[in-house]
N, C-alpha and C positions, 0 to 999 in steps of 0.2 A: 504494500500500500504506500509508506512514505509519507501521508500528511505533507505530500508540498503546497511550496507556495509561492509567490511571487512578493519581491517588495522593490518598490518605486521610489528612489531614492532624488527628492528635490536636486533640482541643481540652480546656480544662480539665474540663467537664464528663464526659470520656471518650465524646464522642460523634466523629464524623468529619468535616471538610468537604471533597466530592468535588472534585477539579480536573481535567483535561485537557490531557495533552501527546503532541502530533501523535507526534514521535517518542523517544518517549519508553523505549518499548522494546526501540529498537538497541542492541544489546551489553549491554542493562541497566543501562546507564551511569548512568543517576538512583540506581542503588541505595549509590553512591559521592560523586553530586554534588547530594544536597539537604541542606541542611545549615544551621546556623545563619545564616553569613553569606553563605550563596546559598540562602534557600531556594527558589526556581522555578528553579535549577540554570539561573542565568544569570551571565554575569561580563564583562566589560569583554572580553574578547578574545574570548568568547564569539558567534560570528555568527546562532546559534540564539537568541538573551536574546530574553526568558527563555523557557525549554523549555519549562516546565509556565507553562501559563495560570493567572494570579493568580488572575482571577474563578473564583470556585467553581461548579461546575453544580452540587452539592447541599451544604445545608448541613447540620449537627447529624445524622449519619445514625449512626445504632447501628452497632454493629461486624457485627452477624449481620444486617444490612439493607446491607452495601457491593453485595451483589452484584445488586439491585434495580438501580444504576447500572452495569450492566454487561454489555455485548454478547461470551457468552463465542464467540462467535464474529469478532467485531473485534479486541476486544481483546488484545493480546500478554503486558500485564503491568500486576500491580497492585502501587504499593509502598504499605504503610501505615507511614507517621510518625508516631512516640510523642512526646510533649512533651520527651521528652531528645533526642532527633533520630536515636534508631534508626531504620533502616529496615531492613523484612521484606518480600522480594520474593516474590513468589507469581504463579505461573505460571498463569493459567485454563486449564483443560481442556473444549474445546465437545466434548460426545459425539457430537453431530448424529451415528445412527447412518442419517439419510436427510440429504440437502442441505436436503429443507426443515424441519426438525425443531427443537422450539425452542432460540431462542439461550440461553435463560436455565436452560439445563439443563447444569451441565458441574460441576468442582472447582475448586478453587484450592487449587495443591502451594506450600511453600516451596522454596525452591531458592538453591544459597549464591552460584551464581557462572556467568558463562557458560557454562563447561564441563558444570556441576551441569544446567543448564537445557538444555542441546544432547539430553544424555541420556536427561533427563527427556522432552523432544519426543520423542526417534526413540523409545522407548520405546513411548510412547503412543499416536503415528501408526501403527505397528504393531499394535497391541491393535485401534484403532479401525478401521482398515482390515479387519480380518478380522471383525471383531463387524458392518460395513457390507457385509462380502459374504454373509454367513450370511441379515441382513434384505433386502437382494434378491434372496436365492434360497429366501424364504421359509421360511425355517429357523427363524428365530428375530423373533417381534412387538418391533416399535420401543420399547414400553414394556420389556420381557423385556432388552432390548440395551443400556436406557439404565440397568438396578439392575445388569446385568451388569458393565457399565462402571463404575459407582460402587462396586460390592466389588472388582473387582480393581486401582482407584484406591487403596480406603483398603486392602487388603492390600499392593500394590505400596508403598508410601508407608511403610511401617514406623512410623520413629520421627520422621519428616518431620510437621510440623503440615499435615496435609491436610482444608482445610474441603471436605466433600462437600455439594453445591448440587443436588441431582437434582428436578427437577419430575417 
């Protein structure tokens, strides 16, 4: 499995560079341990150093272009880092309302905290699940399942910063 992730790391210019951390999405724990003086949320006691791989797989990438770097079906979790070293954790949502259905179609919710984020899944797994049994019993066309899925994303999601991604 791996729990990866992707983290987007501010640059001056306000663009992004992409990194890679195998497990980076366990417990969300990067959304607490990247930081100025760990930034690849590695540390001397640390047996993971560093978690997020230094080399970036993409560089300078615009904020509405992170999700080009993004398998929402692999990926568990994206954090992006501001130049002050906030991080904003965002949950990818893969609609795949078929298993083979594209990966690059899904959302990214915020979400504050494990808990926030357990919710947010069963939630979803649930929505998704019923929206996948509609399109195999031909009720409802795969494109119909996947706008379906992104309105009841950005309704579900309130006041939560929710980028909707729907190809």
């Amino acid at each position: 499995m791996g729990h990866r992730a992707l983290v987007a790391y501010e640059r001056p210019d306000g663009r992004y560079d992409c990194h890679y951390a195998h497990w980076g999405a366990a417990d969300l724990v990067l959304r607490r341990d990247v930081a100025p003086g760990t930034p690849f949320a590695g540390g001397d006691d640390d047996r993971w150093r560093p978690r997020v791989d230094p080399a970036p797989r993409a560089r300078a990438v615009p904020f509405e272009d992170l999700t080009d770097h993004l398998d929402f079906e692999q990926v568990e979790a994206l954090y992006v880092v501001t130049l002050a070293w906030v991080v904003t954790t965002y949950l990818p949502l893969w609609f795949g309302p078929t298993p083979d259905s594209d990966r690059h179609a899904g959302a990214l919710v915020t979400v504050e905290d494990t808990d926030d984020a357990r919710r947010v899944r069963r939630w979803f797994r649930a929505t998704r699940a019923v929206v996948r049994d509609m399109v195999a019993r031909d009720a409802l066309a795969e494109d119909d399942a996947t706008d379906y899925l992104a309105a009841r994303v950005t309704e579900w999601a309130g006041d939560r910063r929710a980028v909707i991604l729907a190809d």
